[in-house]
Structures are given as C-alpha cells and as structure tokens.
VEXFI-453321 format. One record per atom (N, C-alpha, C, O, CB): residue in three letters; residue number from 1; x, y, z; atom name. Coordinates in nm, 3 decimals. Glycine has a CB too. Example, Ala and Ser with C-alpha at 12.3 -4.5 7.8 and 13.67 -1.06 7.14 Angstrom:
BEGIN
PATI   resn   resi         X         Y         Z   name
PATI    ala      1     1.319    -0.569     0.780      N
PATI    ala      1     1.230    -0.450     0.780     CA
PATI    ala      1     1.320    -0.330     0.780      C
PATI    ala      1     1.424    -0.332     0.846      O
PATI    ala      1     1.131    -0.447     0.905     CB
PATI    ser      2     1.285    -0.225     0.708      N
PATI    ser      2     1.367    -0.106     0.714     CA
PATI    ser      2     1.290     0.003     0.787      C
PATI    ser      2     1.341     0.114     0.804      O
PATI    ser      2     1.408    -0.060     0.572     CB
***
This chain:
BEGIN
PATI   resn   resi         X         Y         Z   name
PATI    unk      1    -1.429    -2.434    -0.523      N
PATI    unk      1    -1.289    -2.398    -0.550     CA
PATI    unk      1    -1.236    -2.314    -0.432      C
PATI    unk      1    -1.299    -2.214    -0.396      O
PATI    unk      1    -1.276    -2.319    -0.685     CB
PATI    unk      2    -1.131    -2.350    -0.376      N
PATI    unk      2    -1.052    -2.263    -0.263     CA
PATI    unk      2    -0.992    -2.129    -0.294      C
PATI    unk      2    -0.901    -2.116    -0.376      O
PATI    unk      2    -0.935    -2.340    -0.214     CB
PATI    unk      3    -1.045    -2.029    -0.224      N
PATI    unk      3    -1.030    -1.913    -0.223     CA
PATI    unk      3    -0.832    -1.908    -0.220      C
PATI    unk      3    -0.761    -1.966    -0.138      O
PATI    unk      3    -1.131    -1.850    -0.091     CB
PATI    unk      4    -0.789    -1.828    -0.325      N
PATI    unk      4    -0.645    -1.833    -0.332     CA
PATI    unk      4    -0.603    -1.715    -0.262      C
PATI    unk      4    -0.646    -1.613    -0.316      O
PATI    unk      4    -0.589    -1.839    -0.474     CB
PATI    unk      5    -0.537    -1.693    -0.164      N
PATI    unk      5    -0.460    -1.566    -0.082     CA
PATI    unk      5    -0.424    -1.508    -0.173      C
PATI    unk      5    -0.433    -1.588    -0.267      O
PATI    unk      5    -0.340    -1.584     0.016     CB
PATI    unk      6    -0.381    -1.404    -0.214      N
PATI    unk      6    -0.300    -1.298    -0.295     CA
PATI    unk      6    -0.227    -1.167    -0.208      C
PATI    unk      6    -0.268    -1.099    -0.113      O
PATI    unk      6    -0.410    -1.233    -0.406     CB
PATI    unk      7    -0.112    -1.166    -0.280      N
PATI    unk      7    -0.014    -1.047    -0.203     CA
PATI    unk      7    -0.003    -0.946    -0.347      C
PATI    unk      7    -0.001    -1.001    -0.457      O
PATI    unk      7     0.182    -1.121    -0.130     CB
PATI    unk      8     0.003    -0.822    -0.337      N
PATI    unk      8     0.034    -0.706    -0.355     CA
PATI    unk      8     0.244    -0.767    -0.353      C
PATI    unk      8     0.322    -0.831    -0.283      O
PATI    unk      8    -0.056    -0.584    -0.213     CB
PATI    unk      9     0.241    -0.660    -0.532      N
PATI    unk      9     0.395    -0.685    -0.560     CA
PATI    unk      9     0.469    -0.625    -0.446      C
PATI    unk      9     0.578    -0.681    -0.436      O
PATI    unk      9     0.449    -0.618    -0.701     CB
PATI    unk     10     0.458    -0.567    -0.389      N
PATI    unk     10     0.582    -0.500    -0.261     CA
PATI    unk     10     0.578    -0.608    -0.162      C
PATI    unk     10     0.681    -0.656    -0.116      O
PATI    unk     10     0.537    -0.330    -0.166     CB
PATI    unk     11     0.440    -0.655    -0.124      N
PATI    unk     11     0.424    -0.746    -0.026     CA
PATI    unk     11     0.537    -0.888    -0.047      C
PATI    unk     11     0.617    -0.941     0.030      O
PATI    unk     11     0.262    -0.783    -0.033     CB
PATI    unk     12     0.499    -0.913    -0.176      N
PATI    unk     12     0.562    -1.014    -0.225     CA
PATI    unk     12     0.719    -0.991    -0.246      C
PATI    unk     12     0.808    -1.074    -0.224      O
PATI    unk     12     0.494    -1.048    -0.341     CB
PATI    unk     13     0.733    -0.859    -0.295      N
PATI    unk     13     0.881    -0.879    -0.259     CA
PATI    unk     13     0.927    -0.871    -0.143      C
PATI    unk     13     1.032    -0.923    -0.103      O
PATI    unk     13     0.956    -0.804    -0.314     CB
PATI    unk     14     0.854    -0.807    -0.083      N
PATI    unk     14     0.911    -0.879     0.083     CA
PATI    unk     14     0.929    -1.019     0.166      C
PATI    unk     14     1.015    -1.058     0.245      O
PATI    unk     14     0.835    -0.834     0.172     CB
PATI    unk     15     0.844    -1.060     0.130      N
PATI    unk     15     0.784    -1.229     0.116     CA
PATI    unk     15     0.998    -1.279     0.068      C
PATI    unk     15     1.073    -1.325     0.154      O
PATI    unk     15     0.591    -1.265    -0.094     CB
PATI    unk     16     1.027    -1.262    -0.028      N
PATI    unk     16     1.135    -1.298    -0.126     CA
PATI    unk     16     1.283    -1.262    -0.045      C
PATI    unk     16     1.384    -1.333    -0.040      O
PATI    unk     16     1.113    -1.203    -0.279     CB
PATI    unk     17     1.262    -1.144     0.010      N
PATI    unk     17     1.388    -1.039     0.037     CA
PATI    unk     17     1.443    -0.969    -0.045      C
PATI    unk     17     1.560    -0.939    -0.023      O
PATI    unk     17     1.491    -1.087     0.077     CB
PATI    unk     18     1.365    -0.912    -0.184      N
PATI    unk     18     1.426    -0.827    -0.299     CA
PATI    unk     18     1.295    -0.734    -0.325      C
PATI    unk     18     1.174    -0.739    -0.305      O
PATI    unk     18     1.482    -0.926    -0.447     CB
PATI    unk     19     1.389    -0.645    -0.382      N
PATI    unk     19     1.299    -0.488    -0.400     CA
PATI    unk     19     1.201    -0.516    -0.451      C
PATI    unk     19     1.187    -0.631    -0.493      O
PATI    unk     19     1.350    -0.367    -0.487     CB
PATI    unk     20     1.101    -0.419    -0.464      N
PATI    unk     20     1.002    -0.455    -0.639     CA
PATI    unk     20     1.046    -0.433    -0.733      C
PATI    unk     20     0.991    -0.472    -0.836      O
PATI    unk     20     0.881    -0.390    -0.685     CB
PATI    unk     21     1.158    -0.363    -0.734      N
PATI    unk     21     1.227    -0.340    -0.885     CA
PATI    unk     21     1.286    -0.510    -0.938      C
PATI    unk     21     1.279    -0.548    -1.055      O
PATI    unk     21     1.393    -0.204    -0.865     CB
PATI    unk     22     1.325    -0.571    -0.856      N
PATI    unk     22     1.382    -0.715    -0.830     CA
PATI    unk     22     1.241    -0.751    -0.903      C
PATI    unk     22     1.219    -0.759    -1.024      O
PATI    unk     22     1.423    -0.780    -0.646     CB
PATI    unk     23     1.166    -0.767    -0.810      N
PATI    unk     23     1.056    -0.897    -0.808     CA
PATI    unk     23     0.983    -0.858    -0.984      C
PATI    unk     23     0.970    -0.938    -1.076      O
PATI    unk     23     0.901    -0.879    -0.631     CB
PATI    unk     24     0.947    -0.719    -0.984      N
PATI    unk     24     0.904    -0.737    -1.124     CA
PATI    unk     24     0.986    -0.749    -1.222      C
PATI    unk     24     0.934    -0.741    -1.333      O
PATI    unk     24     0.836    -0.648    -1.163     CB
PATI    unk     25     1.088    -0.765    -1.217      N
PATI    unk     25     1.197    -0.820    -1.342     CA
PATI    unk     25     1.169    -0.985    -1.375      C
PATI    unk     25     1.156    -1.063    -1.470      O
PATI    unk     25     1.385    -0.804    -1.281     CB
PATI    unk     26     1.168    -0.978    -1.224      N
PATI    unk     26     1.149    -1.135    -1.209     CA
PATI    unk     26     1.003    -1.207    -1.320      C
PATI    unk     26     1.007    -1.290    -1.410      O
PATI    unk     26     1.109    -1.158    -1.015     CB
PATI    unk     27     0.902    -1.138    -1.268      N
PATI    unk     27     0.769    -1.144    -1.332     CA
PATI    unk     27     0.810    -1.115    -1.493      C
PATI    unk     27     0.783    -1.201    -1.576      O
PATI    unk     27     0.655    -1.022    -1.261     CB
PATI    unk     28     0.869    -1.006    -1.528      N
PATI    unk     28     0.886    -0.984    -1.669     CA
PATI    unk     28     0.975    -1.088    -1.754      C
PATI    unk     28     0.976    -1.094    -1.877      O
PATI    unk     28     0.943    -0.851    -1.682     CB
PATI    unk     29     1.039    -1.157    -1.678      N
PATI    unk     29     1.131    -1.271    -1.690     CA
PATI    unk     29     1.079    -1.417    -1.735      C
PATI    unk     29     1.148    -1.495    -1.801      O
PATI    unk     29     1.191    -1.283    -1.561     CB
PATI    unk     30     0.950    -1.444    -1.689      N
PATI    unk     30     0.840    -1.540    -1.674     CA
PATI    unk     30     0.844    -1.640    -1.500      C
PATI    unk     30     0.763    -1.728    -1.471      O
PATI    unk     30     0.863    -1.652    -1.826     CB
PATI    unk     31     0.967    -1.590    -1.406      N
PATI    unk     31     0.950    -1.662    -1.316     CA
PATI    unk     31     0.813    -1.665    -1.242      C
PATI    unk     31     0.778    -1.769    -1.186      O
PATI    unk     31     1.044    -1.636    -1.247     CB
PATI    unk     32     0.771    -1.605    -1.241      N
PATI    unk     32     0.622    -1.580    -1.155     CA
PATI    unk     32     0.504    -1.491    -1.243      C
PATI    unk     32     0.525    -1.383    -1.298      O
PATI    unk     32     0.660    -1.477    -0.998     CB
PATI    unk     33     0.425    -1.537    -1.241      N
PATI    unk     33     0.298    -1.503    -1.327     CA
PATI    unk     33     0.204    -1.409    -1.201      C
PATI    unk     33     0.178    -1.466    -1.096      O
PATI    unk     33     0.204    -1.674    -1.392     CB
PATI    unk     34     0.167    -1.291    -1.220      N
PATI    unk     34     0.026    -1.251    -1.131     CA
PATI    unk     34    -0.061    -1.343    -1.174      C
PATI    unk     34    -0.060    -1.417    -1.272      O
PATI    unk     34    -0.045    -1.099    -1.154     CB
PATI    unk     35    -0.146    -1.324    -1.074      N
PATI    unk     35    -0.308    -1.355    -1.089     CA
PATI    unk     35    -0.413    -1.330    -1.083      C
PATI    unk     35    -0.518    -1.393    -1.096      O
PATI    unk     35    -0.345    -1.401    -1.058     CB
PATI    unk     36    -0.373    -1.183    -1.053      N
PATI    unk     36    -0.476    -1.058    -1.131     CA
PATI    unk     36    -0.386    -0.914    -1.124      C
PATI    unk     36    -0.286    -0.873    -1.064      O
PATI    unk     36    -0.655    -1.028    -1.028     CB
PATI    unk     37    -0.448    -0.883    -1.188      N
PATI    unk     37    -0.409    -0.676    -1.228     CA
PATI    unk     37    -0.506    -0.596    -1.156      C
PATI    unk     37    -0.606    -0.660    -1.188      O
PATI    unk     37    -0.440    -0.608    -1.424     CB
PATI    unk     38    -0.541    -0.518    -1.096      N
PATI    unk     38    -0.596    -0.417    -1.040     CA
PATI    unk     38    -0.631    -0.321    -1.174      C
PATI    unk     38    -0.558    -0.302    -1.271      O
PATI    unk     38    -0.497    -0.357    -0.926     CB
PATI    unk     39    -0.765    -0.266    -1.151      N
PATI    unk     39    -0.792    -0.209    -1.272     CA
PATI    unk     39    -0.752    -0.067    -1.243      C
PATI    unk     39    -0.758    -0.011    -1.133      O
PATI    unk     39    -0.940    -0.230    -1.320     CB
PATI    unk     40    -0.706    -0.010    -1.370      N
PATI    unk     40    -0.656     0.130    -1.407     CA
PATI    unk     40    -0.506     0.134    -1.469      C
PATI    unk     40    -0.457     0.024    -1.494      O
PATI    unk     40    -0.659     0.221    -1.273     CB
PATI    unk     41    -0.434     0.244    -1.495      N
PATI    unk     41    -0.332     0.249    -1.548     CA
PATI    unk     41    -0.179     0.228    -1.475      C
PATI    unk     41    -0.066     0.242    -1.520      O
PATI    unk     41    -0.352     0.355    -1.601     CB
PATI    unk     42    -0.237     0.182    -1.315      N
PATI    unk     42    -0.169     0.193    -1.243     CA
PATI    unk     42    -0.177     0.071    -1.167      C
PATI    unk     42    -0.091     0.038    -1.086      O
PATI    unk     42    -0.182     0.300    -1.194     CB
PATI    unk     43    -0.295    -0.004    -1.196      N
PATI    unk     43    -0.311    -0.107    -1.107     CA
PATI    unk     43    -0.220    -0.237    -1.061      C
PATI    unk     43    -0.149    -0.307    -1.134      O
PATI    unk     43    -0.409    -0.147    -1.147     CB
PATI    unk     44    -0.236    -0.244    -0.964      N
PATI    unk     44    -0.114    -0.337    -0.886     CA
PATI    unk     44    -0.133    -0.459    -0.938      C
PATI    unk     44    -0.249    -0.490    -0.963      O
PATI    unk     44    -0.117    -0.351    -0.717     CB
PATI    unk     45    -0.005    -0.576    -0.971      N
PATI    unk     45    -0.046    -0.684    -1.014     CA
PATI    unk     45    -0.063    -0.768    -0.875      C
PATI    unk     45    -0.004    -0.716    -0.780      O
PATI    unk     45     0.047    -0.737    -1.123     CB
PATI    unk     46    -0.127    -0.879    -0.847      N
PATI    unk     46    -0.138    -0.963    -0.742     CA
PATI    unk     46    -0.120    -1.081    -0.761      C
PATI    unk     46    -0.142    -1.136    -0.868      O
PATI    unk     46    -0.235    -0.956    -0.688     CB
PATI    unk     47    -0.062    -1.156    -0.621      N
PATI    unk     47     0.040    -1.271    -0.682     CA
PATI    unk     47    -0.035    -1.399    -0.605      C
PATI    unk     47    -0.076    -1.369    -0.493      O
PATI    unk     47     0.236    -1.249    -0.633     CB
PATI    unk     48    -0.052    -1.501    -0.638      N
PATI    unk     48    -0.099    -1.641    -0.528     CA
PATI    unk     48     0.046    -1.597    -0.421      C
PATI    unk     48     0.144    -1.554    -0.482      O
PATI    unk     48    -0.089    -1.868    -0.631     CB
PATI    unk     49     0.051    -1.603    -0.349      N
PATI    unk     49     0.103    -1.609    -0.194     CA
PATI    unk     49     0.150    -1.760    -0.190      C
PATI    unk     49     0.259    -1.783    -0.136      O
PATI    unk     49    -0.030    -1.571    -0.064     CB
PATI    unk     50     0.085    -1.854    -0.236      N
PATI    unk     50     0.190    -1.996    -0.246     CA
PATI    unk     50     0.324    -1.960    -0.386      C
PATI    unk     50     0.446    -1.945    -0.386      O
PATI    unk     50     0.059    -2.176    -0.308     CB
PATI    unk     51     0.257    -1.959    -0.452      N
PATI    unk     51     0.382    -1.922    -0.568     CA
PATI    unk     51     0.482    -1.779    -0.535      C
PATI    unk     51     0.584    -1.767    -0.603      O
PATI    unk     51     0.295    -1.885    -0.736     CB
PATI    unk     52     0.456    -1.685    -0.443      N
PATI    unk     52     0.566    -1.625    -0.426     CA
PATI    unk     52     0.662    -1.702    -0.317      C
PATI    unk     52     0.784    -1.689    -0.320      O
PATI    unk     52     0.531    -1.489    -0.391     CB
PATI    unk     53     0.594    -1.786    -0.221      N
PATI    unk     53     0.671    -1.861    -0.127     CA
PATI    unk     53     0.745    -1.971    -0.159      C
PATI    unk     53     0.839    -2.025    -0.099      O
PATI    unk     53     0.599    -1.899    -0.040     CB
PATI    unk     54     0.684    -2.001    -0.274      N
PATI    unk     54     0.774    -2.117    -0.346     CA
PATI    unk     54     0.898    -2.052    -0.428      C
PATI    unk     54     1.003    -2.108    -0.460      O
PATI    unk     54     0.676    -2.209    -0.460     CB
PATI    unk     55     0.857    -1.919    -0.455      N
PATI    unk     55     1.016    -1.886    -0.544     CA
PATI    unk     55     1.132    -1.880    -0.439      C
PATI    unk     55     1.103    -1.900    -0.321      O
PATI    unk     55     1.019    -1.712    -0.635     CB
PATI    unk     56     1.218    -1.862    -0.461      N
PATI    unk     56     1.396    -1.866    -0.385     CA
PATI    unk     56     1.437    -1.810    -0.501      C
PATI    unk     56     1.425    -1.848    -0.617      O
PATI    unk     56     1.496    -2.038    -0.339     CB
PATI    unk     57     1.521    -1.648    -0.424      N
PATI    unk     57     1.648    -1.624    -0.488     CA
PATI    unk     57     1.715    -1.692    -0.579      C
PATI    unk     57     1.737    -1.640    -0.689      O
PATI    unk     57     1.723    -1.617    -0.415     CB
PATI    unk     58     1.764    -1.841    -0.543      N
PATI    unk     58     1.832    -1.930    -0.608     CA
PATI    unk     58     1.749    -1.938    -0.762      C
PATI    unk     58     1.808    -1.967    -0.867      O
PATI    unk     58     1.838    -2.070    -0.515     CB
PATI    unk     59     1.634    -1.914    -0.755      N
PATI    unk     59     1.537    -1.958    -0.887     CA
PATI    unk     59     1.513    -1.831    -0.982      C
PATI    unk     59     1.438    -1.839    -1.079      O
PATI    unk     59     1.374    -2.016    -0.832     CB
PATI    unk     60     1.571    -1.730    -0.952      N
PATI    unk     60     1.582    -1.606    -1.038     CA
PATI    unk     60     1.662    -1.595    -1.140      C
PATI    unk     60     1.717    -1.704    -1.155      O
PATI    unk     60     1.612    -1.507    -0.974     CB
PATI    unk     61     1.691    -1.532    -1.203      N
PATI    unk     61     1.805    -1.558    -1.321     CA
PATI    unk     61     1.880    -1.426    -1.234      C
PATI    unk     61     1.817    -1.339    -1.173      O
PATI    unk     61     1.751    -1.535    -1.535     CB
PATI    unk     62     1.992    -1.432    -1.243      N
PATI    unk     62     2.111    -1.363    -1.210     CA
PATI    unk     62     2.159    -1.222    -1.286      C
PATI    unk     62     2.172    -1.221    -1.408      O
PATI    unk     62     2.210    -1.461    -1.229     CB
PATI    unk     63     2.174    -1.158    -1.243      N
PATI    unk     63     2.181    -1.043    -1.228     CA
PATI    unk     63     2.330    -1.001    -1.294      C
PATI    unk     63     2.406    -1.069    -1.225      O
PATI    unk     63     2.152    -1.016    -1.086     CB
PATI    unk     64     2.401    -0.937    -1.377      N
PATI    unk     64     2.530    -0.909    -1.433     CA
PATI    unk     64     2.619    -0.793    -1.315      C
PATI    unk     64     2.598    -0.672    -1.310      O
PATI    unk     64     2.499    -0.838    -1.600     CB
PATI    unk     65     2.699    -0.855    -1.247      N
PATI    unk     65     2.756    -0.792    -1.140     CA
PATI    unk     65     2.802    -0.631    -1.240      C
PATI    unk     65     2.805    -0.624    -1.363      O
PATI    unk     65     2.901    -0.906    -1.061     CB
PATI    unk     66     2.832    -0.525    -1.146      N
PATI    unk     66     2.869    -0.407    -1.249     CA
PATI    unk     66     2.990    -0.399    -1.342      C
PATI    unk     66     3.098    -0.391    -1.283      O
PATI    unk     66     2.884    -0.293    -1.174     CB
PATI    unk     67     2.994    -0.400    -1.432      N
PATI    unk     67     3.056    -0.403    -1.535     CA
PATI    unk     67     3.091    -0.534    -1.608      C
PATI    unk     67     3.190    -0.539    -1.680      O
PATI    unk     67     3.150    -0.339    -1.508     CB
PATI    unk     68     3.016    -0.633    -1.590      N
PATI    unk     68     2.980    -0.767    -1.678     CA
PATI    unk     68     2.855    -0.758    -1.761      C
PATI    unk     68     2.801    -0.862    -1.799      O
PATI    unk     68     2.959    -0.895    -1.583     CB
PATI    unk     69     2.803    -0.634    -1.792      N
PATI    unk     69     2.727    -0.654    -1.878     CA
PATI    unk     69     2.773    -0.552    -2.027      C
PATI    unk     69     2.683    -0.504    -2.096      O
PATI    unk     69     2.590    -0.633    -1.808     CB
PATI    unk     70     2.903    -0.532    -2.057      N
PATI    unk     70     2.968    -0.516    -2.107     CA
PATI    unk     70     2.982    -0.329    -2.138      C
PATI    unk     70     3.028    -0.282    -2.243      O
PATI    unk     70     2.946    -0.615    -2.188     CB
PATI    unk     71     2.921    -0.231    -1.996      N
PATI    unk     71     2.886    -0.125    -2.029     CA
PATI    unk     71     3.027    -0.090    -1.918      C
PATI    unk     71     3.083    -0.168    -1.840      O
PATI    unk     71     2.715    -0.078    -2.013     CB
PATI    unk     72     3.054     0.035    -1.941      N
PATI    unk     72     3.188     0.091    -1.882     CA
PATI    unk     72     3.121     0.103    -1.710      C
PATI    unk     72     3.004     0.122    -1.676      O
PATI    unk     72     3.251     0.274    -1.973     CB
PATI    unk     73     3.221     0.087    -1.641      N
PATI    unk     73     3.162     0.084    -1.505     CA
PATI    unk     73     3.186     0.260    -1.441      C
PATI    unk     73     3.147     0.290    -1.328      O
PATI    unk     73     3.257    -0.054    -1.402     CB
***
C-alpha cells in the first residue's frame, strides 16, 4: 500500500488560501475528512495532501456575507 503524504491543518489551509478557522469549518461541514488525529487533547488533525489539493474554494459551502445571517450588523 502507498505511503499517503499528510499535511498538518494550517499547512493545508495554506495549500487552499483560507485560514484554519476556514479550513476546519470546512472539515466540520463534511467537505474534507482527516486521516488521522495526533494523540492528546490538542492533537492536530492530518489531512491526505491529495484531498486537500483537490478541494477549491468553489467546493466549500459559502459563508453569510455580514448581516445575511439574520444577526444585526
């Protein structure tokens, strides 16, 4: 079986062009799955490096410009 590259979430949101605050929404969203956790309470999730290169902006769910998400701006 071929050894799979993995990036560190910051890495990967760099990979993307969006923060990690971005990219793990994204993950919490189901666009992108890790493929491992780092052990502890803190541990970093890690991503295949083909599947962060395959996501595009375009493939994120969209974001509510300020004051379209119905809170006072």
């Amino acid at each position: 079986m071929p050894k799979t590259e993995t990036v560190p979430t910051a890495e990967a949101a760099q990979i993307v062009g969006k923060s990690v605050k971005t990219f793990l929404r994204w993950k919490e969203a189901g666009r992108i799955e890790p493929v491992a956790k780092l052990p502890g309470l803190r541990g970093a999730y890690l991503f295949d490096r083909s599947d962060v290169e395959a996501l595009t902006p375009a493939d994120a769910p969209s974001s509510p410009s300020p004051g379209e998400d119905g809170a006072a701006a």
